[in-house]
DSSP file (Angstrom, degrees, kcal/mol; ACC not computed):
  #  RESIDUE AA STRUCTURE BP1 BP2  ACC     N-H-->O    O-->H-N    N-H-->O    O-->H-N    TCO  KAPPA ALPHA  PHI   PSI    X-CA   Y-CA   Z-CA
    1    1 A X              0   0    0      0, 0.0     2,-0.1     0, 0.0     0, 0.0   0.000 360.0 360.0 360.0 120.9  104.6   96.8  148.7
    2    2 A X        -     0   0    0      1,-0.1     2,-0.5     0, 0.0     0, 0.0  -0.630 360.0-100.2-108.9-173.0  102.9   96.9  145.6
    3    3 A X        -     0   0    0     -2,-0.1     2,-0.4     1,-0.0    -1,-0.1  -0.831  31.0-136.7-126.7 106.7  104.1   96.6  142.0
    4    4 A X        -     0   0    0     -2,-0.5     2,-0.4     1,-0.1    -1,-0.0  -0.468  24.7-131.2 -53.7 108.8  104.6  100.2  139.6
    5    5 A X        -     0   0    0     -2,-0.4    -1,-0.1     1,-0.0     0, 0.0  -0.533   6.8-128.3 -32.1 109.5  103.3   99.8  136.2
    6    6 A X        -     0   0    0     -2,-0.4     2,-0.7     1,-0.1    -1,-0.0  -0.494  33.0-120.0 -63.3 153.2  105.3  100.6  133.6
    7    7 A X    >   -     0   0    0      1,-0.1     2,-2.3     4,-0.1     3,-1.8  -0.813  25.9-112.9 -95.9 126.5  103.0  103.2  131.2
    8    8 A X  T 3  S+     0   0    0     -2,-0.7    -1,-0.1     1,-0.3    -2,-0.1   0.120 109.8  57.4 -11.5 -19.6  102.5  102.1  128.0
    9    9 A X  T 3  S+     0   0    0     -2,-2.3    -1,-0.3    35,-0.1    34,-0.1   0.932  84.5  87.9 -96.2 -61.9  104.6  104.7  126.2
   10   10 A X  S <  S-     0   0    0     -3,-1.8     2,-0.3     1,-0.1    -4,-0.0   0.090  70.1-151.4 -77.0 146.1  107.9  104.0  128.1
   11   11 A X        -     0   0    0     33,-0.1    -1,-0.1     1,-0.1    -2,-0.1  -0.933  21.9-101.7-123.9 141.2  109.9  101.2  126.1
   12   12 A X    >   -     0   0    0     -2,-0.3     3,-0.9     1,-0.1    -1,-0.1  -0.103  31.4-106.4 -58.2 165.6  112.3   98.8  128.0
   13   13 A X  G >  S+     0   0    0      1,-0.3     3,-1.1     2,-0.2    -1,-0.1   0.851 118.9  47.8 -43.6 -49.9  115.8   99.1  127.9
   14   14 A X  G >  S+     0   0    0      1,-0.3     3,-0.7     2,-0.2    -1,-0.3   0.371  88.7  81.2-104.3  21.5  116.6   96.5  125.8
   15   15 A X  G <  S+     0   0    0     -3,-0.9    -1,-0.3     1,-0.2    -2,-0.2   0.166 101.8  46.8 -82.4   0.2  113.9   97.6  123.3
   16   16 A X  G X  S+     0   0    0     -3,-1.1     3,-2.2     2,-0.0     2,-1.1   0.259  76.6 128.5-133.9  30.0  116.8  100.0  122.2
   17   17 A X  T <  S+     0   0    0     -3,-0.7     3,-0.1     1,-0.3    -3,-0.0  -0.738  81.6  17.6 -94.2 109.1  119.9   97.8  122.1
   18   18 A X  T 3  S+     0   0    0     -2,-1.1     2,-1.0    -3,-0.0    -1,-0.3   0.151  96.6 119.8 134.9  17.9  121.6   98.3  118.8
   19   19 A X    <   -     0   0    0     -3,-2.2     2,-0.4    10,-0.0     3,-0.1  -0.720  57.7-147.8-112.7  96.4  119.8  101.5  118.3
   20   20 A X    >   -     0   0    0     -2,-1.0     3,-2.0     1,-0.2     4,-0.2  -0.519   9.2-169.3 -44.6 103.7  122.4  104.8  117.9
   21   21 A X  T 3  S+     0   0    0     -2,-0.4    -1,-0.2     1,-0.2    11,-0.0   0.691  79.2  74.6 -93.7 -24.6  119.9  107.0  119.5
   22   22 A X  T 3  S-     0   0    0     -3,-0.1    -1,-0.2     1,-0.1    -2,-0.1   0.785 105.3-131.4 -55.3 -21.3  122.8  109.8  118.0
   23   23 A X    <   +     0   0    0     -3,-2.0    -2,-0.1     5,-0.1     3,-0.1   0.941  59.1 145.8  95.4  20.1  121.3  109.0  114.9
   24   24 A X        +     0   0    0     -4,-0.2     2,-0.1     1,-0.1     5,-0.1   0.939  58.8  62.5-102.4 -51.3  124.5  108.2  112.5
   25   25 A X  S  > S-     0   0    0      1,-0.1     4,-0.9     3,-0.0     5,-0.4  -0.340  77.3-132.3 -76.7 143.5  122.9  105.4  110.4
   26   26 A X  H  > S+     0   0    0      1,-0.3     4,-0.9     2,-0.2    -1,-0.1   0.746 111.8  56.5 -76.7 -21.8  120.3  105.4  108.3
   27   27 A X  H >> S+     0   0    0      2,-0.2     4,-1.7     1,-0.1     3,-0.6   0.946 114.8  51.2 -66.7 -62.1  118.9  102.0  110.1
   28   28 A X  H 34 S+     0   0    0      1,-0.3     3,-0.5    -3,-0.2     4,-0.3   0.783 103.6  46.6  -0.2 -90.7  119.1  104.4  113.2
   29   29 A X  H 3X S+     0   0    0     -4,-0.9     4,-1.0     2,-0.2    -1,-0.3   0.430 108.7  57.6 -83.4 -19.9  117.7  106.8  112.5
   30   30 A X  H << S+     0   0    0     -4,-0.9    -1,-0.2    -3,-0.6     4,-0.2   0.930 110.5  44.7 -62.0 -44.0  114.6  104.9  110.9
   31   31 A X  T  X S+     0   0    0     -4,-1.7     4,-1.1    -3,-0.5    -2,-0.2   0.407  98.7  64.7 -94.7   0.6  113.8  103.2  113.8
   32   32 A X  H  > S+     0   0    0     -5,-0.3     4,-2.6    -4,-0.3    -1,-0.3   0.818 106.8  46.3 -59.0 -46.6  114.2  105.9  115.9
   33   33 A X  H  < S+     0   0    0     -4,-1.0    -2,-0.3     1,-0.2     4,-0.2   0.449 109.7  61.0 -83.1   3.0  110.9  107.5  113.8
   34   34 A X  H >4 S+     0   0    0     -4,-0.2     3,-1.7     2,-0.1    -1,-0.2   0.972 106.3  38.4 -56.3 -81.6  109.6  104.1  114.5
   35   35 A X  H >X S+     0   0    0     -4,-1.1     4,-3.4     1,-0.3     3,-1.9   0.715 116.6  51.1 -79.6 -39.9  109.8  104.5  118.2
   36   36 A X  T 3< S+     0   0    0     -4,-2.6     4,-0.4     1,-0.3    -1,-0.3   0.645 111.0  52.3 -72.8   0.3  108.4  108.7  118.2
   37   37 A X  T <4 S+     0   0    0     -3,-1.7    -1,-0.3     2,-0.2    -2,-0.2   0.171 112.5  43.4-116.7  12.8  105.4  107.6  116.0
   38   38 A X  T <>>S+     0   0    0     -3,-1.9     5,-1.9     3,-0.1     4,-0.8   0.510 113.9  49.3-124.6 -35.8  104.5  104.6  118.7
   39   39 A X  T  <5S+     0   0    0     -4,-3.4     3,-0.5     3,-0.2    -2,-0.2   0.867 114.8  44.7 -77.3 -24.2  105.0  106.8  121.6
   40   40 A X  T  45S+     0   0    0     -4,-0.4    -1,-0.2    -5,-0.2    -3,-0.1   0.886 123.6  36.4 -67.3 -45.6  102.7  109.5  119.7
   41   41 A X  T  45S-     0   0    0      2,-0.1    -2,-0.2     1,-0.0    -1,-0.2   0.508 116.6-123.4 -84.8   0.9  100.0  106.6  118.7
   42   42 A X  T  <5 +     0   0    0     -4,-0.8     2,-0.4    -3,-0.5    -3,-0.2   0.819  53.1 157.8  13.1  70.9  100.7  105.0  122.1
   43   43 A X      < -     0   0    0     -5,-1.9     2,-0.5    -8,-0.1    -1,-0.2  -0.898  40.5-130.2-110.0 104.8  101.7  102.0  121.0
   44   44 A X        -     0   0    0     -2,-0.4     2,-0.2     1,-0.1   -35,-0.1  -0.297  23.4-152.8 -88.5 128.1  103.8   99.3  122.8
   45   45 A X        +     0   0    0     -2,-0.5    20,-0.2     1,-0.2     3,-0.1  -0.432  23.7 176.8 -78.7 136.3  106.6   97.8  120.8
   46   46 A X  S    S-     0   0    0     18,-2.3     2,-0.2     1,-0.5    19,-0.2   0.808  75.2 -13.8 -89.0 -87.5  108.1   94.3  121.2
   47   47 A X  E     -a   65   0A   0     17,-0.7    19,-1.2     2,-0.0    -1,-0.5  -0.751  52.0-159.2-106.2 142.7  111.0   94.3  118.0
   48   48 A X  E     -a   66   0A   0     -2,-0.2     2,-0.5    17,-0.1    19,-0.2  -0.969  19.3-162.1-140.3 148.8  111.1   96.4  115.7
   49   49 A X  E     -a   67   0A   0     17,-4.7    19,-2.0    -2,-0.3     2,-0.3  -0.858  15.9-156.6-115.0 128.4  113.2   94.7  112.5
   50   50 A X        +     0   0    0     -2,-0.5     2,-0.3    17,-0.2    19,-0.2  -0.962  40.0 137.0-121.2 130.9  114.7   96.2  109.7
   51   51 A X        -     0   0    0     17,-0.4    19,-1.1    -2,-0.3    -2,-0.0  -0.996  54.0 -78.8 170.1 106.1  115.0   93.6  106.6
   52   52 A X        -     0   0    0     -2,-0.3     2,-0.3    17,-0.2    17,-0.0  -0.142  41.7-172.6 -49.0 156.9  114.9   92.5  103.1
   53   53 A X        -     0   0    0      1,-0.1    18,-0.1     2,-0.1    -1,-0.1  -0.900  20.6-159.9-156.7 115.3  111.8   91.9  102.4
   54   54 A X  S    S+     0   0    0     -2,-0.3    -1,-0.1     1,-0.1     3,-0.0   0.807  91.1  13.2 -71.6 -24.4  110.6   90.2   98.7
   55   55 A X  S    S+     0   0    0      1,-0.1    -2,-0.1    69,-0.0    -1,-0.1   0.900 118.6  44.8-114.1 -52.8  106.7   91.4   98.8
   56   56 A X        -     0   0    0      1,-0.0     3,-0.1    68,-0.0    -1,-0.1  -0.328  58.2-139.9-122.5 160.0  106.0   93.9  101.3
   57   57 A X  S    S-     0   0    0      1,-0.3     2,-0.2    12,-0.1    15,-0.1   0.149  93.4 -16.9 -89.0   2.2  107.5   97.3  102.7
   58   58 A X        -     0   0    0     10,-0.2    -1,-0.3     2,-0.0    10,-0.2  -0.603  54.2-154.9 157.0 138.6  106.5   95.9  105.8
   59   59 A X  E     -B   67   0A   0      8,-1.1     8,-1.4    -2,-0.2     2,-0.3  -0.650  15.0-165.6-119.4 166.5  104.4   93.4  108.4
   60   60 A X  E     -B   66   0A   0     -2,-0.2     6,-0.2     6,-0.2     2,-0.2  -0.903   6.8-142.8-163.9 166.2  103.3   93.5  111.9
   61   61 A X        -     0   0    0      4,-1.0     3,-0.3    -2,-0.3     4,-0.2  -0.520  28.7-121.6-117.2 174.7  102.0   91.3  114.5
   62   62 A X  S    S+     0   0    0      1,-0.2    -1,-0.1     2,-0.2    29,-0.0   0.728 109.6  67.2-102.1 -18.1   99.5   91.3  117.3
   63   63 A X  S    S-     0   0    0      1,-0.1    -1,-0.2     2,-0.1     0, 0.0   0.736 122.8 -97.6 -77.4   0.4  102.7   90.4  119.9
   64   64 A X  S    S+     0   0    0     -3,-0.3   -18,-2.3     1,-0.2   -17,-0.7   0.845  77.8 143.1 114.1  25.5  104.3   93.9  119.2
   65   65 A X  E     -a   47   0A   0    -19,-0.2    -4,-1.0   -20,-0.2     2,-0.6  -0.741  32.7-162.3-122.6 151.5  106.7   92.9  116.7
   66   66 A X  E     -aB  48  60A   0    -19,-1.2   -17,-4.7    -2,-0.6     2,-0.6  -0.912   5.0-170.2-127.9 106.5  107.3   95.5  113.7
   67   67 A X  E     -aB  49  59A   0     -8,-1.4    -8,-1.1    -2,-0.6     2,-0.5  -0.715   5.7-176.6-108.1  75.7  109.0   94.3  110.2
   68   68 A X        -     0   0    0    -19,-2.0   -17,-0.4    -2,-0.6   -10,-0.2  -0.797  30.1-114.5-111.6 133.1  110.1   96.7  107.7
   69   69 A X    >   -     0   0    0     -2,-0.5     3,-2.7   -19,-0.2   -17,-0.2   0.230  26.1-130.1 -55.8 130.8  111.6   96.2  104.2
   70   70 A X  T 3  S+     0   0    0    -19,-1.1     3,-0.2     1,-0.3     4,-0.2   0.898 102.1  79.6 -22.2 -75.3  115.7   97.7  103.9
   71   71 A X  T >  S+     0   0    0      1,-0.3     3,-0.9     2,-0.2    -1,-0.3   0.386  78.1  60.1 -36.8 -33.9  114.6   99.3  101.0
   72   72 A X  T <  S+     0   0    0     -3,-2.7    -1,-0.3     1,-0.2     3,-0.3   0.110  92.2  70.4 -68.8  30.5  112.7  102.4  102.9
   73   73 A X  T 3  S+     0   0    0     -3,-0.2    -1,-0.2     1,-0.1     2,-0.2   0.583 100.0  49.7 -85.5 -31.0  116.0  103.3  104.3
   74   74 A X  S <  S+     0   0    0     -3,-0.9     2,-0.3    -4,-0.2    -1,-0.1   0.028 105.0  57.0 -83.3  22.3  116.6  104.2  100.8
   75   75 A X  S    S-     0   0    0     -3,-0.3     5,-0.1    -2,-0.2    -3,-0.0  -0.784  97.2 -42.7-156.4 171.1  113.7  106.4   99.8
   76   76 A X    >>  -     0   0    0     -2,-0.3     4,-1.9     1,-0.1     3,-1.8  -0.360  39.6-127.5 -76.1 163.9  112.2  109.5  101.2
   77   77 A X  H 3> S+     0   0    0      1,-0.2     4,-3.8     2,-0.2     5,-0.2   0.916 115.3  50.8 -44.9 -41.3  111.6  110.4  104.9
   78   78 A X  H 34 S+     0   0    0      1,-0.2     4,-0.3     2,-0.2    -1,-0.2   0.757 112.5  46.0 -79.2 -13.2  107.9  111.2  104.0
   79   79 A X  H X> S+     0   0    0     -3,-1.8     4,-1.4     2,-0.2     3,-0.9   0.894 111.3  53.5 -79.3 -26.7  107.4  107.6  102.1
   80   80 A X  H >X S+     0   0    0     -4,-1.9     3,-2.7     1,-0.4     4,-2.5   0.994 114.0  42.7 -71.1 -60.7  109.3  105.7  105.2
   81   81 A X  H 3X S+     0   0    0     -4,-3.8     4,-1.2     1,-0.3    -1,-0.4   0.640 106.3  58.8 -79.5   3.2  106.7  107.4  107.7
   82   82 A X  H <> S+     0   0    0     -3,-0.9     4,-1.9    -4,-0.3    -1,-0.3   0.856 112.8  41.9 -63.8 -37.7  103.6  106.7  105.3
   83   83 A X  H <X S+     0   0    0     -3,-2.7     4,-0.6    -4,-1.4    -2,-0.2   0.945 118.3  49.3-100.9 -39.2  104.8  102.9  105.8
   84   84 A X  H >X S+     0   0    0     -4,-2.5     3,-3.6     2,-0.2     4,-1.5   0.939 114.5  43.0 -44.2 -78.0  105.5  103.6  110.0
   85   85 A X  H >X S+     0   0    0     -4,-1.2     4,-2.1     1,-0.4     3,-1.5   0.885 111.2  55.0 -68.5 -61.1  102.4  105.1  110.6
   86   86 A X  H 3< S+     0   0    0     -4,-1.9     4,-0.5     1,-0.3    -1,-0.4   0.634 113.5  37.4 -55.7  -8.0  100.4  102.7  108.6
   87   87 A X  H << S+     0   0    0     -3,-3.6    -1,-0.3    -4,-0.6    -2,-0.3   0.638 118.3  52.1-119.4  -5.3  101.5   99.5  110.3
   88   88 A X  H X< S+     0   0    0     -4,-1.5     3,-2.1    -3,-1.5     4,-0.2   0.988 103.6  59.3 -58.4 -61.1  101.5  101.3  113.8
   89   89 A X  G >X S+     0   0    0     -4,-2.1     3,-4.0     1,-0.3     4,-1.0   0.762  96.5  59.0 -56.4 -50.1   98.2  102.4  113.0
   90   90 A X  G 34 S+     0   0    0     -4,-0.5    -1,-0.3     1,-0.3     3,-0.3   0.814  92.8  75.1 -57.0 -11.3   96.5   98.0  112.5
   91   91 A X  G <4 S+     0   0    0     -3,-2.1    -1,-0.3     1,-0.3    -2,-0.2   0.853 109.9  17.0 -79.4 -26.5   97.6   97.8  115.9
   92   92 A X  T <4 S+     0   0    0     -3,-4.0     2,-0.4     1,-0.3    -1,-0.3   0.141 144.5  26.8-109.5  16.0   94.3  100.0  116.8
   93   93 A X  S  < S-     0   0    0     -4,-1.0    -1,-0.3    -3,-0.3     3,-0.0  -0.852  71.8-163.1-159.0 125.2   92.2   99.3  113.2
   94   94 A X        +     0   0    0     -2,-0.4     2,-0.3    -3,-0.1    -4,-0.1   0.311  68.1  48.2-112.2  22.3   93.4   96.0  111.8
   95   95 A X  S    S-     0   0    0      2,-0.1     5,-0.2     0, 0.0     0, 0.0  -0.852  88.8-105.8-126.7-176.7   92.0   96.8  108.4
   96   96 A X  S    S+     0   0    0     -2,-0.3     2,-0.0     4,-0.1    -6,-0.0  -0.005  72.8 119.6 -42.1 -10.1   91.8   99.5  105.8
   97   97 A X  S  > S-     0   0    0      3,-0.1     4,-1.6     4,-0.1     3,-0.3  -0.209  86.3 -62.8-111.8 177.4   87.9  100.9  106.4
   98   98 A X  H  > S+     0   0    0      2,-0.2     4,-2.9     1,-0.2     5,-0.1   0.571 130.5  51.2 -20.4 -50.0   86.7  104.6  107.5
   99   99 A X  H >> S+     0   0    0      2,-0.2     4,-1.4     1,-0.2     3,-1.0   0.978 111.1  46.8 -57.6 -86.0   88.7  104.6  111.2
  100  100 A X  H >> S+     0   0    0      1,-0.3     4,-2.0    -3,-0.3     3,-0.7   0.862 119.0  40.7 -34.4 -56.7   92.0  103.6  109.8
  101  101 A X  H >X S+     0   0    0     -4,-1.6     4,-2.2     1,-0.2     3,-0.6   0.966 112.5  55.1 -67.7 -26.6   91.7  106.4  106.7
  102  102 A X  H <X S+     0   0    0     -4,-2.9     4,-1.4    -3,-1.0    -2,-0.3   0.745 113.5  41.4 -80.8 -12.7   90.3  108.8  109.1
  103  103 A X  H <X S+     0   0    0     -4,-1.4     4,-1.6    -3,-0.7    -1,-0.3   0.623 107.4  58.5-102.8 -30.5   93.6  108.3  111.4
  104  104 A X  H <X S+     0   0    0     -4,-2.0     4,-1.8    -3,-0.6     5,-0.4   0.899 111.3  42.4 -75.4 -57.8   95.9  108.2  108.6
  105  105 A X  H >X S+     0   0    0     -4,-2.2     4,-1.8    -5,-0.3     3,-0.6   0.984 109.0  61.0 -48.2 -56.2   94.6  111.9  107.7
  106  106 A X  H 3< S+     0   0    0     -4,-1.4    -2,-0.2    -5,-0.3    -1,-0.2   0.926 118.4  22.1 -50.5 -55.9   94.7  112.7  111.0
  107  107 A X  H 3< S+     0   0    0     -4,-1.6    -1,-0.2     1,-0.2    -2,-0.2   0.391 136.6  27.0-108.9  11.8   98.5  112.1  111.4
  108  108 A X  H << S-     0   0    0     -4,-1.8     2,-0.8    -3,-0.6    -3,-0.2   0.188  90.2-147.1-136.2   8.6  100.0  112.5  107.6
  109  109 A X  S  < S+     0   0    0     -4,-1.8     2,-1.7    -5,-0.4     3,-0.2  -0.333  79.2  22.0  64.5-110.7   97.3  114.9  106.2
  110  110 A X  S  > S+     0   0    0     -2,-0.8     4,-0.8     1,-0.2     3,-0.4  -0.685  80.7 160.7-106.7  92.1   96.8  114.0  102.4
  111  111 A X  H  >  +     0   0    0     -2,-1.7     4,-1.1     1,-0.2    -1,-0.2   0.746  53.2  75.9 -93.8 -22.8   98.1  110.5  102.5
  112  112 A X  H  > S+     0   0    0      2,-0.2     4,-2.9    -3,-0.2    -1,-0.2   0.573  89.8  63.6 -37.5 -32.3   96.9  108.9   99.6
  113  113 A X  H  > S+     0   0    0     -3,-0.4     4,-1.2     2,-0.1     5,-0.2   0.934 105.9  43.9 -69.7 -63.3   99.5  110.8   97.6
  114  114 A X  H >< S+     0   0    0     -4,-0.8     3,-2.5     1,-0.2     5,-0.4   0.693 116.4  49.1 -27.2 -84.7  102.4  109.0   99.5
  115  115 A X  H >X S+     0   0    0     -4,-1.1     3,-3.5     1,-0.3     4,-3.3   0.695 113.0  52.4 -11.6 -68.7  100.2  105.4   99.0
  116  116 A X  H 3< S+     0   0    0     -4,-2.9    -1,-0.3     1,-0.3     4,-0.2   0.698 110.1  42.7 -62.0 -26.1  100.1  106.6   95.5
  117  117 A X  T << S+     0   0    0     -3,-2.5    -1,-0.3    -4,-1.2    -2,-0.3   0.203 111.4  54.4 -33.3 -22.4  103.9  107.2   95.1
  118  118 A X  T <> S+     0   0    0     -3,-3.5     4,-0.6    -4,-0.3     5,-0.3   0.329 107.0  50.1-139.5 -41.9  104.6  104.2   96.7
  119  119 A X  T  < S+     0   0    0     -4,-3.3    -2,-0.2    -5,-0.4    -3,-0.1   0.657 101.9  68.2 -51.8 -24.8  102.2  102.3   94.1
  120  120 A X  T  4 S+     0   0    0     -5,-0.5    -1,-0.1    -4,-0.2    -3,-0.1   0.851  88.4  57.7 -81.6 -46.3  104.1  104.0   91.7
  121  121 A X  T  4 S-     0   0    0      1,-0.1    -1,-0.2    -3,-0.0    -2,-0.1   0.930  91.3-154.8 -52.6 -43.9  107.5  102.0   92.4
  122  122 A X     <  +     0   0    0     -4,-0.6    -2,-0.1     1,-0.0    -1,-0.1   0.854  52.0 126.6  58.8  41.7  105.5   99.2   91.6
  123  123 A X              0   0    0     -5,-0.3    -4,-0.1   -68,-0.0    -3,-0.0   0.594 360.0 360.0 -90.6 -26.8  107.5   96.5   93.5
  124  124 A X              0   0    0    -67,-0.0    -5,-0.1     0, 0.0   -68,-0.0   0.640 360.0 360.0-105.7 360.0  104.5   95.0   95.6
C-alpha cells in the first residue's frame, strides 16, 4: 500500500482552527487572503499569526511560519496584500533583487506605490 502525498497547495485541517472561513472578523478575513495568496504562489503554510508587532508589519520563517503586525487589520485591503504577498513571496526569493521585484509586478502590478504608502505611515 503505498503512502498519498498531500499536494502542496492543500493545507491541513488544523492549519484553519480559529479561522471563520464565513469571514465575520477582520482577523478572519485577513488570514483568509493570507491562505488564497499562498495557494496562488504555492506556498506551504505552517502558522500564520496575527500580532502586535513594535518594528515590522510583518516576519517570516524558513519553517512556514507567517507573522503579521495587528495594525494591517486596520488599513486598506490593497496595503494588507502589498505586506502578504511580499513575505509569501522570500519564501521563493529571500531578498529584494530583480526576481523578487519582477514577482511583485507580476502579482500587484505597480507596487512600489503601495511600498511607498506604506513608507509614508512612517512607523518602521
Amino acid at each position: 500500500m503505498s503512502i498519498r502525498k498531500r499536494p502542496r497547495n492543500i493545507l491541513p485541517a488544523h492549519f484553519f482552527k480559529g479561522i471563520n472561513l464565513a469571514g465575520k472578523s477582520d482577523k478572519a478575513q485577513f488570514k483568509k487572503r493570507v491562505v488564497k495568496y499562498a495557494i496562488e504562489l504555492d506556498i506551504p503554510l505552517k502558522s500564520i499569526s496575527v500580532r502586535p508587532m513594535s518594528r515590522k508589519w510583518a516576519s517570516c520563517s524558513t519553517a512556514g511560519n507567517l507573522n503579521f503586525n495587528s495594525e494591517l487589520l486596520n488599513m486598506p485591503k490593497k496595503l494588507g496584500d502589498y505586506v502578504i504577498v511580499h513575505e509569501l513571496l522570500h519564501f521563493h526569493v529571500p531578498n529584494h533583487g530583480k526576481l523578487w521585484k519582477s514577482l511583485m509586478r507580476a502579482y500587484l502590478g505597480d507596487y512600489e506605490k503601495l511600498e511607498f504608502k506604506l513608507k509614508k505611515i512612517n512607523r518602521r
